[in-house]
C-alpha positions as CSV (number, residue, x, y, z in Angstrom):
1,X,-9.4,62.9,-5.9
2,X,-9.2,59.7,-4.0
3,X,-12.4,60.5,-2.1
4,X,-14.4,60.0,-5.4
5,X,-12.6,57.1,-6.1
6,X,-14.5,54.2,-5.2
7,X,-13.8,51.2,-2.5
8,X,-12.1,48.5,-5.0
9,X,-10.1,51.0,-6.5
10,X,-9.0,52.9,-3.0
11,X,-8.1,49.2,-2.7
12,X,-6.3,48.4,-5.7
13,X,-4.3,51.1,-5.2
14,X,-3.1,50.2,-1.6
15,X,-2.8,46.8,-3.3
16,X,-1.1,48.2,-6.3
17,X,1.6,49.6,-4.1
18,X,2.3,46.2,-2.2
19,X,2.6,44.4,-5.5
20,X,5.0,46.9,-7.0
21,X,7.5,47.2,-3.8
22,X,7.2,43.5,-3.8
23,X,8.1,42.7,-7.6
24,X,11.2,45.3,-7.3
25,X,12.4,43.7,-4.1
26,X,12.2,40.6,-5.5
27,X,13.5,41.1,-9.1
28,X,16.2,42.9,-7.1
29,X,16.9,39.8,-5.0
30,X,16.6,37.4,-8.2
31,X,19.1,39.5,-10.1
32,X,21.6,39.7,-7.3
33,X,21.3,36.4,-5.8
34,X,22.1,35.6,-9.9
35,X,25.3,37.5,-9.7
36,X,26.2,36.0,-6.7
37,X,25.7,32.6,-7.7
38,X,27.3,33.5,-11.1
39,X,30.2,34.7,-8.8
40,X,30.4,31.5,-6.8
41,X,30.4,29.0,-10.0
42,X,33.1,31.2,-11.3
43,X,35.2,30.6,-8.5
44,X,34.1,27.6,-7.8
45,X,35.2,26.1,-11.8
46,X,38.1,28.4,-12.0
47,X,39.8,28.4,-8.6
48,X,38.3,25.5,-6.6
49,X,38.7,22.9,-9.5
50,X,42.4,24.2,-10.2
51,X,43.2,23.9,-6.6
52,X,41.9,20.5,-6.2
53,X,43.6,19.5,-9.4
54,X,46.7,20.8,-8.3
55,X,46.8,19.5,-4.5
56,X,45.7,15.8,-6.3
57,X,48.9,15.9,-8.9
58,X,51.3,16.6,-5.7
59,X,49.8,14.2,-3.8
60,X,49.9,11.3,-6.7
61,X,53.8,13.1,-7.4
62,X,54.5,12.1,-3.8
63,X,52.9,8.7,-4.1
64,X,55.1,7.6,-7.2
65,X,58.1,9.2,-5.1
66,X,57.9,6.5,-2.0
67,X,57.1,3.5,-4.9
68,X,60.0,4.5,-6.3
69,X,62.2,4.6,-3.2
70,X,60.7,1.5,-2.0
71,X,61.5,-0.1,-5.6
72,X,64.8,0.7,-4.9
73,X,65.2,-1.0,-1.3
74,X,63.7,-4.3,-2.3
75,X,64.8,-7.4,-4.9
76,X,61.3,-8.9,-4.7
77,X,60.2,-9.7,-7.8
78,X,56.4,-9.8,-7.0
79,X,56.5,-6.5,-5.1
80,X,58.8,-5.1,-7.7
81,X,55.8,-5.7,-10.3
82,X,52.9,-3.8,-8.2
83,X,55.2,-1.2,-7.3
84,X,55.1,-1.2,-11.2
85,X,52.0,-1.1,-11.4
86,X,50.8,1.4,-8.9
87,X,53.2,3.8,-10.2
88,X,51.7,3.4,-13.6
89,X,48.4,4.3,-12.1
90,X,49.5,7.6,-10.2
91,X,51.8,8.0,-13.7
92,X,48.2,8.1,-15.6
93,X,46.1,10.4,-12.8
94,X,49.0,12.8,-13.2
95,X,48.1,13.1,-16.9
96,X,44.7,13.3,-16.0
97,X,45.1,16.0,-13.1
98,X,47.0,18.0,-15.6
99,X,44.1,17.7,-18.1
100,X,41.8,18.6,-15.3
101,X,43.9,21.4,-14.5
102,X,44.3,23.1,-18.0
103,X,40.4,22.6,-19.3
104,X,39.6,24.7,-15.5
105,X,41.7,27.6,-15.3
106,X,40.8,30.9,-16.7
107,X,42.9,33.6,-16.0
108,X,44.5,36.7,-17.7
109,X,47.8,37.2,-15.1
110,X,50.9,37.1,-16.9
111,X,52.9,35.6,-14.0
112,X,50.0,33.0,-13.3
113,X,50.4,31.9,-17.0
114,X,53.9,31.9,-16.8
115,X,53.7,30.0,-13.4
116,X,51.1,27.1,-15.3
117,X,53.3,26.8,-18.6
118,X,56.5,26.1,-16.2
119,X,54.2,23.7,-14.7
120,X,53.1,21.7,-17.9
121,X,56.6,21.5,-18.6
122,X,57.8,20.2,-15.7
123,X,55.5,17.6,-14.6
124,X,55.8,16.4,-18.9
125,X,59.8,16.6,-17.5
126,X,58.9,14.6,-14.8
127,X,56.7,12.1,-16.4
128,X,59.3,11.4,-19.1
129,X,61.9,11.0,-16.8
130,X,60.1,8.3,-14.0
131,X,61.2,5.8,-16.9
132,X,65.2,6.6,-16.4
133,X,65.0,5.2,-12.6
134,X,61.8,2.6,-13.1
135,X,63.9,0.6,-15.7
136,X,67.3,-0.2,-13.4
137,X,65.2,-0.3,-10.3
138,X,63.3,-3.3,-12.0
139,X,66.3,-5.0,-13.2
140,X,66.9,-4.8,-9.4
141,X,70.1,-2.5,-10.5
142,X,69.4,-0.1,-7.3
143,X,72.8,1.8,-7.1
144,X,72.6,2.8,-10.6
145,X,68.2,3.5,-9.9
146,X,69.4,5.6,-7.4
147,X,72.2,7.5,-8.8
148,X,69.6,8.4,-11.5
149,X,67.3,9.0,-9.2
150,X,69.9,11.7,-7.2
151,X,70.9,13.2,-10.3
152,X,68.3,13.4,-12.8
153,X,64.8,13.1,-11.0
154,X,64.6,14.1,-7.7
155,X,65.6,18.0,-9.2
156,X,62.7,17.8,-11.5
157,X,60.5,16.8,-8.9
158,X,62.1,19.4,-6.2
159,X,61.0,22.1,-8.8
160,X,57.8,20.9,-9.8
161,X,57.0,20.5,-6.4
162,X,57.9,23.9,-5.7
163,X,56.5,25.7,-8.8
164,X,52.5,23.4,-7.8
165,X,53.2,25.3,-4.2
166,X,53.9,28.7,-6.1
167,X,50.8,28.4,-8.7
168,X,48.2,26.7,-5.8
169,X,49.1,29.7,-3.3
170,X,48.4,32.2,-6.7
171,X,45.0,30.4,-6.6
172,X,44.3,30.5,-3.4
173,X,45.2,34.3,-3.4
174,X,42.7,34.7,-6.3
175,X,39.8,32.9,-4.7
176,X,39.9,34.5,-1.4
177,X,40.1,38.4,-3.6
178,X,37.0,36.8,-5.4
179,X,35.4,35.6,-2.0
180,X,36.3,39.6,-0.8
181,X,34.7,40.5,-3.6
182,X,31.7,38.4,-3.5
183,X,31.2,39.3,0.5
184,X,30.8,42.8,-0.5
185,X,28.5,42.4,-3.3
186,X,26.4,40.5,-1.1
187,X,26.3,43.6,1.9
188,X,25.7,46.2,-0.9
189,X,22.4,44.2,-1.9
190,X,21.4,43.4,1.3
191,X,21.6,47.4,2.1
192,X,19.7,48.1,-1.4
193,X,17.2,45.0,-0.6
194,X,16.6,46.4,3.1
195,X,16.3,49.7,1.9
196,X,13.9,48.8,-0.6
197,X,11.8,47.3,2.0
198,X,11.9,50.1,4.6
199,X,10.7,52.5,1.3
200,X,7.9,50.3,0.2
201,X,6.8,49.8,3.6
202,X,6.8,53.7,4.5
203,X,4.5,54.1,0.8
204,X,2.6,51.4,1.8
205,X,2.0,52.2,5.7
206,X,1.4,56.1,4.3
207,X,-0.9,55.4,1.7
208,X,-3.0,52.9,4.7
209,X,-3.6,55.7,6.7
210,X,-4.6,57.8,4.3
211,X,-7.3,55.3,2.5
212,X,-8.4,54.4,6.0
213,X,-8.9,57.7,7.3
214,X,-11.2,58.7,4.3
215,X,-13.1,55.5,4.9
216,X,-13.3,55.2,8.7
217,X,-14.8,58.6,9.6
218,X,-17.8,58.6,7.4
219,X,-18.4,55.2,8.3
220,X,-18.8,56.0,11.9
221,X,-21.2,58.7,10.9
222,X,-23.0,56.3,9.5
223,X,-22.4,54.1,12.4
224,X,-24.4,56.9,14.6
225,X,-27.3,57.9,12.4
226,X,-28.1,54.2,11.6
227,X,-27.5,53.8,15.7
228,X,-30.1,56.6,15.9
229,X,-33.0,55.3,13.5
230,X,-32.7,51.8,15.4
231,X,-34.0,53.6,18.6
232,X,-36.9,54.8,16.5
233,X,-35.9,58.5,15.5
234,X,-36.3,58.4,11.9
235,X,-36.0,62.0,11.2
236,X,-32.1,61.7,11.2
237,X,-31.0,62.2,7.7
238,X,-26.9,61.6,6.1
239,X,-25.4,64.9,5.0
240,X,-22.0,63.4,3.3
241,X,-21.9,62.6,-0.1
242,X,-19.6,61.0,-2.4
243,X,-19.1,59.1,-5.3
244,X,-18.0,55.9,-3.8
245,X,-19.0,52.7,-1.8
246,X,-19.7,55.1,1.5
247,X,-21.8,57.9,-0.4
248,X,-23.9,55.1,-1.9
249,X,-24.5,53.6,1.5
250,X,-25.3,56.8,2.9
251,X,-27.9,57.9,0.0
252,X,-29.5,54.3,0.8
253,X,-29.4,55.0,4.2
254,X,-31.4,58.2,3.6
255,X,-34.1,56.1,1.2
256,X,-34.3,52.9,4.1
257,X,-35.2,55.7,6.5
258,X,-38.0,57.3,4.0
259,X,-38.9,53.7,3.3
260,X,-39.4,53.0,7.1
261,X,-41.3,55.7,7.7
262,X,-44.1,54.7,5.0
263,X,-43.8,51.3,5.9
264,X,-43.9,51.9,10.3
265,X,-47.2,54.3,9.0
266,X,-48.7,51.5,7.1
267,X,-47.8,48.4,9.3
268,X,-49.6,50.7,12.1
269,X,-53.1,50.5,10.5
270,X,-52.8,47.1,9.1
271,X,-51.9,45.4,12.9
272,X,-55.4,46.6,13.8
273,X,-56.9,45.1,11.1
274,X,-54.4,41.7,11.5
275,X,-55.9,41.5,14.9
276,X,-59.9,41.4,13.9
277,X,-58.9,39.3,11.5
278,X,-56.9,36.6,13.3
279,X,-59.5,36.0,16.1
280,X,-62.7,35.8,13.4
281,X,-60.2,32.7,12.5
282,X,-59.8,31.3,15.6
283,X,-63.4,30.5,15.9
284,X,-63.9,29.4,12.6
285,X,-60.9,26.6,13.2
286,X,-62.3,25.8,16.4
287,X,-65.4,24.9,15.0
288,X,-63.5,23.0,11.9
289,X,-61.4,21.3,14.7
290,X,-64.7,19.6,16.2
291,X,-65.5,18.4,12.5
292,X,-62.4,16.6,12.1
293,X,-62.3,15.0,15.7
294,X,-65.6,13.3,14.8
295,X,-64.3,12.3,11.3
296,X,-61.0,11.0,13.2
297,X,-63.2,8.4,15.8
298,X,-65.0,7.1,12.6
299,X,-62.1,6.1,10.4
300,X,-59.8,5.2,13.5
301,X,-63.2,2.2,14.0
302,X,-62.9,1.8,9.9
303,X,-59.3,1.1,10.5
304,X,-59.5,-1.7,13.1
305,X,-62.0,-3.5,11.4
306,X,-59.9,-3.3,8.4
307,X,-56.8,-4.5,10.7
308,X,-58.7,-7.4,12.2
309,X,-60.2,-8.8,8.5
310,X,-56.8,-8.5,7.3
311,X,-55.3,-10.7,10.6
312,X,-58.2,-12.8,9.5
313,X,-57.2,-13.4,5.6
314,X,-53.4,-13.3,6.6
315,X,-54.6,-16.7,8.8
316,X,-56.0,-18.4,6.2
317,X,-53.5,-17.4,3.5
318,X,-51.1,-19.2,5.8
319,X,-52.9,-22.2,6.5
320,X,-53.5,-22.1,2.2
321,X,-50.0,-21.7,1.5
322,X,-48.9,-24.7,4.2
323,X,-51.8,-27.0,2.3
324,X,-50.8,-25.6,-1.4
325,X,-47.3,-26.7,-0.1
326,X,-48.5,-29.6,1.2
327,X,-50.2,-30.8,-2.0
328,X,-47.4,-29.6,-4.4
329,X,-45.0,-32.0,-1.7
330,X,-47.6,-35.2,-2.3
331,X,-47.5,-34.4,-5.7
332,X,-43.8,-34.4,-5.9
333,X,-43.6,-37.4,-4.1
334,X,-46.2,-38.9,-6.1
335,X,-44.0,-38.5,-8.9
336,X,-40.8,-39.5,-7.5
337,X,-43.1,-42.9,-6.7
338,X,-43.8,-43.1,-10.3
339,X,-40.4,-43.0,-11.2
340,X,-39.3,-45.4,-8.5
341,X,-41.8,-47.6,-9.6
342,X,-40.9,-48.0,-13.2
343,X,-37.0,-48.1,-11.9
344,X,-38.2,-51.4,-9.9
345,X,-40.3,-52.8,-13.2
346,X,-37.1,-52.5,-14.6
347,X,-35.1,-54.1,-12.2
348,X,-37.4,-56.9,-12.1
349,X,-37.2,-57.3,-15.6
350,X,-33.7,-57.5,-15.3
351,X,-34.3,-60.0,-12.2
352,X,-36.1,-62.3,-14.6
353,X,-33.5,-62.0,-17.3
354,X,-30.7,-62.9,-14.9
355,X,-33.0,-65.7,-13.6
356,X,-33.3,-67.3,-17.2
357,X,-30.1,-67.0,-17.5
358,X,-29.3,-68.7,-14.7
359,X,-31.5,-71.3,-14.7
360,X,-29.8,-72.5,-18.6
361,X,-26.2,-72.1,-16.8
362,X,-27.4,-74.5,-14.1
363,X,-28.7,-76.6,-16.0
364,X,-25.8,-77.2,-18.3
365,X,-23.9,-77.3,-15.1
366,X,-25.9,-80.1,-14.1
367,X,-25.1,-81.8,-17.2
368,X,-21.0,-81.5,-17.0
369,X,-21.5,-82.9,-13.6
370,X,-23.2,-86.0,-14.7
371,X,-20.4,-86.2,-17.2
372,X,-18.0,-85.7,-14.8
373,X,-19.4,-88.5,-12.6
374,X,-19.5,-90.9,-15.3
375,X,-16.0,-89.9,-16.2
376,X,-14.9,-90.4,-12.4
377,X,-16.8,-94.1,-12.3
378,X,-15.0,-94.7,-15.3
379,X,-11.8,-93.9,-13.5
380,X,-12.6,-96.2,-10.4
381,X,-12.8,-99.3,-12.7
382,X,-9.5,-98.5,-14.8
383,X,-7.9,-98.2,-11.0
384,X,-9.3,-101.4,-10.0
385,X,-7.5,-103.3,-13.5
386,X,-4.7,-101.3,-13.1
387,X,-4.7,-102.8,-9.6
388,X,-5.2,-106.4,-11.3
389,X,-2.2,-105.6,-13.1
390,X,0.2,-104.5,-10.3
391,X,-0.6,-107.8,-8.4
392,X,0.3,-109.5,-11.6
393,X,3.4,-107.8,-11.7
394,X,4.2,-107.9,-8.1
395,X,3.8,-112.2,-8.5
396,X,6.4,-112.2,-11.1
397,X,8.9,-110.4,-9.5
398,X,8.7,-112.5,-6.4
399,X,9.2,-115.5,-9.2
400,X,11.5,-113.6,-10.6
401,X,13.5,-112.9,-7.2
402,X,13.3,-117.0,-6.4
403,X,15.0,-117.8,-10.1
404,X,17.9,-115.4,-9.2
405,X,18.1,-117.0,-6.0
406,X,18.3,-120.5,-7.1
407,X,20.8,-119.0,-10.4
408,X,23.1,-117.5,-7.5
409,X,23.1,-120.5,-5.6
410,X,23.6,-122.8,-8.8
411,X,26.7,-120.0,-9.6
412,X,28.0,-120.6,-6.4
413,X,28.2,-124.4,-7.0
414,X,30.2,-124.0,-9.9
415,X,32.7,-122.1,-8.4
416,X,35.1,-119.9,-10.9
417,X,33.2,-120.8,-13.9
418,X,29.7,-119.7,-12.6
419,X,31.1,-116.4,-11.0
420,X,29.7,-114.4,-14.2
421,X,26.3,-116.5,-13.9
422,X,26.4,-115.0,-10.3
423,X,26.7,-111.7,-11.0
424,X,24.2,-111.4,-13.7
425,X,21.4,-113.4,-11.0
426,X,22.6,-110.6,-8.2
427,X,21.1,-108.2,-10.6
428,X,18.3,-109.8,-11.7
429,X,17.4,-109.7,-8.3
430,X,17.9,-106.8,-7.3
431,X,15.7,-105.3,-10.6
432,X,13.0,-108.1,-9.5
433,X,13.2,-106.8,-5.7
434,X,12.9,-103.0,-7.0
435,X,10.0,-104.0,-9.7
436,X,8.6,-105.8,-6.0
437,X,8.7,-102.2,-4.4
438,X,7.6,-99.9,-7.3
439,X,4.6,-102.4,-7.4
440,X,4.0,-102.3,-3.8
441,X,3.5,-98.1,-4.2
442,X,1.6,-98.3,-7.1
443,X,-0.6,-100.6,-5.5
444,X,-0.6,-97.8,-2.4
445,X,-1.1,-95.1,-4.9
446,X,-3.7,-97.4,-6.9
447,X,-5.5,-97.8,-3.7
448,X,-5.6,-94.3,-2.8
449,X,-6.6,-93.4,-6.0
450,X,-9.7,-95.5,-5.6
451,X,-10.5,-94.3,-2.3
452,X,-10.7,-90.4,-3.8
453,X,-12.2,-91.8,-6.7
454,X,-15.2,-93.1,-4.0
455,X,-15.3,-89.9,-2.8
456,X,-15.6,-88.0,-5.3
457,X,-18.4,-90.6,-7.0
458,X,-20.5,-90.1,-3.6
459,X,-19.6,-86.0,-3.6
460,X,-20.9,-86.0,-7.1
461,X,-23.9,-87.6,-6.4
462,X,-24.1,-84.9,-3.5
463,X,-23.9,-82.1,-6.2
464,X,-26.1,-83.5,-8.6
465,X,-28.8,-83.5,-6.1
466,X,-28.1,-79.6,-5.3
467,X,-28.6,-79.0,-8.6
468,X,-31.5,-80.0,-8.9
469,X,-32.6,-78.4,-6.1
470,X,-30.7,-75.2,-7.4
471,X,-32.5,-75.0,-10.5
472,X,-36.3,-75.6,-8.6
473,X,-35.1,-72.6,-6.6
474,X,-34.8,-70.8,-9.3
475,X,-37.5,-71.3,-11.2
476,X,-39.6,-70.8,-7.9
477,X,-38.0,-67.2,-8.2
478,X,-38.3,-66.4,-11.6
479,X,-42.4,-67.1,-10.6
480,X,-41.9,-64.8,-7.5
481,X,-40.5,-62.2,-10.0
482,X,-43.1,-62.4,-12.5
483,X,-45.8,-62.1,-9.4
484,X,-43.7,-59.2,-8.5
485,X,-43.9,-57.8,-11.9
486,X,-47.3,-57.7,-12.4
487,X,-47.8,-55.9,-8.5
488,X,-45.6,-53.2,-9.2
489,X,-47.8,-52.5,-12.6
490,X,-51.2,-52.3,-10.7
491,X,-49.1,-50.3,-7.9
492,X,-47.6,-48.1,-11.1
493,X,-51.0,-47.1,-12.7
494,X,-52.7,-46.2,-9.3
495,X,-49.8,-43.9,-8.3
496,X,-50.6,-42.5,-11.7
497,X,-54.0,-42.2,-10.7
498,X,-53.4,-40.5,-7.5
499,X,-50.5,-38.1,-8.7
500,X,-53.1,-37.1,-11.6
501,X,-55.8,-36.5,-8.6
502,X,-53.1,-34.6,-6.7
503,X,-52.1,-32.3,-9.4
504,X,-55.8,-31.2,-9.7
505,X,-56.1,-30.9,-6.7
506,X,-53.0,-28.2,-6.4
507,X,-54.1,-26.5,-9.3
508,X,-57.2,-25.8,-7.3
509,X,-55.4,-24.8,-4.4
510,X,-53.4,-22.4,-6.5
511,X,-56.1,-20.7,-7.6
512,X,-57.8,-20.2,-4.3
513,X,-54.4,-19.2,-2.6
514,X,-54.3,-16.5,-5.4
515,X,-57.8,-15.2,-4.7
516,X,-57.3,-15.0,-1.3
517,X,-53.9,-13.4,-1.9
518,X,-56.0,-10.4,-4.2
519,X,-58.6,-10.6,-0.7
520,X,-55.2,-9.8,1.8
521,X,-53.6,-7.3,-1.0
522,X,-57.5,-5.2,-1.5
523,X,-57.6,-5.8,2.5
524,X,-54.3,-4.3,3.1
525,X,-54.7,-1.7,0.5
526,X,-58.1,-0.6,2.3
527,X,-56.2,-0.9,5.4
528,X,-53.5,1.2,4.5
529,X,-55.8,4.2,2.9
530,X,-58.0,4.0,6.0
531,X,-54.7,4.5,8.3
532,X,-53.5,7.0,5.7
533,X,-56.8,8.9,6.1
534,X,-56.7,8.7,9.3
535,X,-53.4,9.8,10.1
536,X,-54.1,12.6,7.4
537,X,-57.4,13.5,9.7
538,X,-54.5,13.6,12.4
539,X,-52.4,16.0,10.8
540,X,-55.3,18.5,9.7
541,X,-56.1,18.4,13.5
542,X,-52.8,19.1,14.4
543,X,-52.5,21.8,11.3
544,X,-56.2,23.4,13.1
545,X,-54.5,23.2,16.0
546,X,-51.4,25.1,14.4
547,X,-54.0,27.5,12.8
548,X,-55.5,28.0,16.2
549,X,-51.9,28.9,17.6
550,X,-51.1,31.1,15.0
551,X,-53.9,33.0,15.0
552,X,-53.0,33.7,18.9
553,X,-50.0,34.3,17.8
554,X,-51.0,36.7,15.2
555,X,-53.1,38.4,17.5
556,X,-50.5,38.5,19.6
557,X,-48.1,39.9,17.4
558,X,-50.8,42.3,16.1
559,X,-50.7,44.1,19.3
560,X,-46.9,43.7,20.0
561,X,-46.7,45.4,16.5
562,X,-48.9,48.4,17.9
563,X,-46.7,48.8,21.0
564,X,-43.6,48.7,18.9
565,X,-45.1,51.3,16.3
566,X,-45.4,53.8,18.9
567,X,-42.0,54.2,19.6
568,X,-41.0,55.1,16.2
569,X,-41.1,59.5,15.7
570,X,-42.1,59.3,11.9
């Protein structure tokens, strides 16, 4: 039966076999690993959790303890209040160990229940009576703290103690049967797992041989007949047959060999007709290969003629482009003259403006400073009165001093009665000696005056005459501007001229550089077929050359083919 099966399904059923063993071993391992784990959790929430639970209540039972004792030793009101307060704390993770504890365990033992009841109640007991000692021990009332302490808490805590000891060791009893447990579960399923393996192995290792014994041995028959036909005996013919991949090989083994021996017959008579054949083409390519040679020196001559007309047109496009450049540049600055031009038109407009301008402000300059010299003349002659006048007044003092001179001596004659008269001429004298000075600097100031007043007649006089001369220099300019102006028109228009020249002139250039641009691109294009049919004459000399080869080849082969014909047995 499983020799007519074919080589897939042989396969698939080897394959089958793996995949079967392997999905039992492994649902096997996934549903055992589950119990284990299920097994662990359990002991894990309801033993573990407990456990801790429990070893946290003692150890927050023996923490209030030692607060409590050290409460009682000490009168410090500060560390009275966080004893307080850490005792509350442990007070409160009591309750919550004992919440822990109860939500956790799981268990059906009558003692063990018993044991965790008895537990509740005491550490409630316990909890309740903390308050009984706190209370005097704060008050700093340690004698009576400790007598309660003695009578009424320390045997509540002795049995709680002791009954936590009794209902952790229960738990710890529990978890290690339930570790036992677990430790055997887990070498039962590594025996079923291993066993498993060893059995799908042996199917597996079983069912191997026995697909690769049915294909191996008549694939080595097959080995030796097709190792026979390659030596040329092809009158070996495969005697197994079967409805798989093998029998199919070794039925088209049979039909390759009859197929050989038509074709080893017909290849036979055709190699003597390859070989006539192939050396009537050799001398037909020969003679085609002269042909081309001669065809080759032509159009390698065509080519460097084309070469040197195109050196020749790429020259003078050059030296086209540089004088198109050239032109378009003379053009440009042509232009930019133009523009330059008409900027300094402007400016020179604006020159003769400013020059008008000028010449009106000068001009009315010139006329304030005539003013102002008449005004300054005018000044020198009311200094020279006022001068007439302070001589005048500087007489009358000195008269004036003489009177009070004479008055005072008079006074002095007269004795008592004249001493008033006295006083009054001391005075007057004195004003008429002061009057004296303050004529004497006005006379210095009139003087000065006068001589700054000259001055300034003879500076004016000075300026006036620059004036004038300012104002003939600048009509002389606003001439020169006008000249000027009238150069820079004739300049304008003949730039004009010769930019309008100019751009004719590069329009012509343009259009020659563009013809002799189509000249290099027909020139280039002429170039590059004749080097394209050239290097195409190339290759077909090469390719005749190829044909040649072949066709020695061919012949070549031709008789090879006969030699190796002969040692076939058909």
């Amino acid at each position: 039966m499983m020799k007519n099966l074919s080589m897939s399904k042989k396969f698939t059923v080897l394959i089958s076999l793996f995949v079967v063993t392997l999905v039992m071993i492994s649902m096997l391992s996934h549903v055992l690993i589950g119990r284990m784990a299920d097994a662990g959790e359990k002991i894990y929430e309801e033993r573990l959790i407990p456990i801790r639970a429990i070893g946290q209540l003692r150890t927050d039972n023996r923490a209030i303890d030692s607060h409590l004792l050290e409460l009682m030793l000490t009168t410090e009101s500060a560390r009275n209040e966080e004893l307080q307060k850490n005792i509350e704390e442990r007070r409160e993770s009591m309750v919550t160990d004992l919440e822990v504890f109860n939500d956790s365990i799981s268990t059906e033992d009558p003692e063990l229940m018993s044991r965790i009841e008895k537990l509740n109640e005491e550490t409630n007991a316990y909890l309740e009576s903390i308050d009984v000692v706190l209370q005097p021990a704060l008050r700093n009332e340690n004698e009576s703290a400790y007598r309660q302490y003695g009578t009424e808490l320390r045997p509540i805590r002795l049995a709680l103690v002791e009954t936590a000891k009794e209902v952790m060791d229960q738990l710890n009893v529990d978890a290690e049967t339930a570790s036992d447990t677990m430790r055997s579960d887990r070498e039962r399923a590594v025996f079923i797992f291993w066993g498993l393996v060893i059995l799908g192995a042996t199917l597996s290792i079983g069912l191997g041989v026995y697909i690769t014994r049915l294909v191996v041995g008549p694939v080595k028959e097959l080995n030796v007949l097709m190792s026979r036909a390659g030596e040329g005996d092809l009158t070996v013919n495969s005697t197994y047959t079967s409805r798989d991949e093998i029998g199919a090989l070794a039925q088209s083994f049979n039909q390759m060999k009859e197929s050989l021996r038509e074709l080893i017959g017909g290849v036979t008579s055709t190699a003597g007709r390859v070989a006539t054949s192939s050396d009537d083409l050799k001398n037909n390519v020969e003679e085609t290969t002269k042909a081309t040679e001669m065809v080759a020196v032509t159009m390698e001559e065509i080519a460097s003629g084309s070469l040197h007309q195109l050196k020749r047109v790429k020259s003078s496009n050059g030296t086209l482009s540089e004088l198109t450049n050239g032109i378009h540049q003379v053009s440009d600055r042509a232009q930019q003259m133009t523009v330059l031009s008409e900027g300094a038109l402007d400016k020179v407009q604006s020159g003769n403006e400013l020059i008008e301008t000028l010449e009106h402000q000068l001009e009315a300059m010139n006329e304030k400073v005539k003013t102002l010299q008449q005004v300054i003349e005018q000044l020198n002659t009311r200094s020279q009165e006022i001068g007439t006048i302070s001589g005048t007044i500087s007489g009358i003092a000195e008269q004036t001093n003489l009177l009070a001179l004479n008055a005072a001596i008079e006074a002095a004659r007269a004795g008592d009665q004249g001493r008033g008269f006295a006083v009054v001429a001391a005075e007057v004298r004195k004003l008429a000696e002061e009057s004296a000075d303050a004529t004497k600097q006005i006379s210095s100031l009139i003087h000065h005056t006068q001589t700054e007043t000259k001055h300034a007649v003879e500076t004016m006089h000075v300026v006036e005459g620059d004036m004038g001369q300012s104002v003939t220099n600048v009509r002389q300019t606003g001439v020169a501007f006008d000249e000027i102006k009238v150069a820079i028109e004739e300049v304008g228009q003949q730039i004009e001229e010769v930019s309008s020249a100019v751009q004719e002139m590069a329009a012509g250039a343009t259009e020659v550089l563009n013809s002799v641009n189509e000249i290099q691109g027909i020139t280039e294009s002429t170039a590059t077929e004749t080097e394209n049919t050239s290097a195409a004459t190339e290759e077909q000399m090469a390719s005749m050359e190829e044909i040649t080869a072949a066709a020695q080849e061919l012949s070549n082969m031709a008789d090879e083919m006969r030699e190796m014909t002969n040692r076939f047995t058909v």
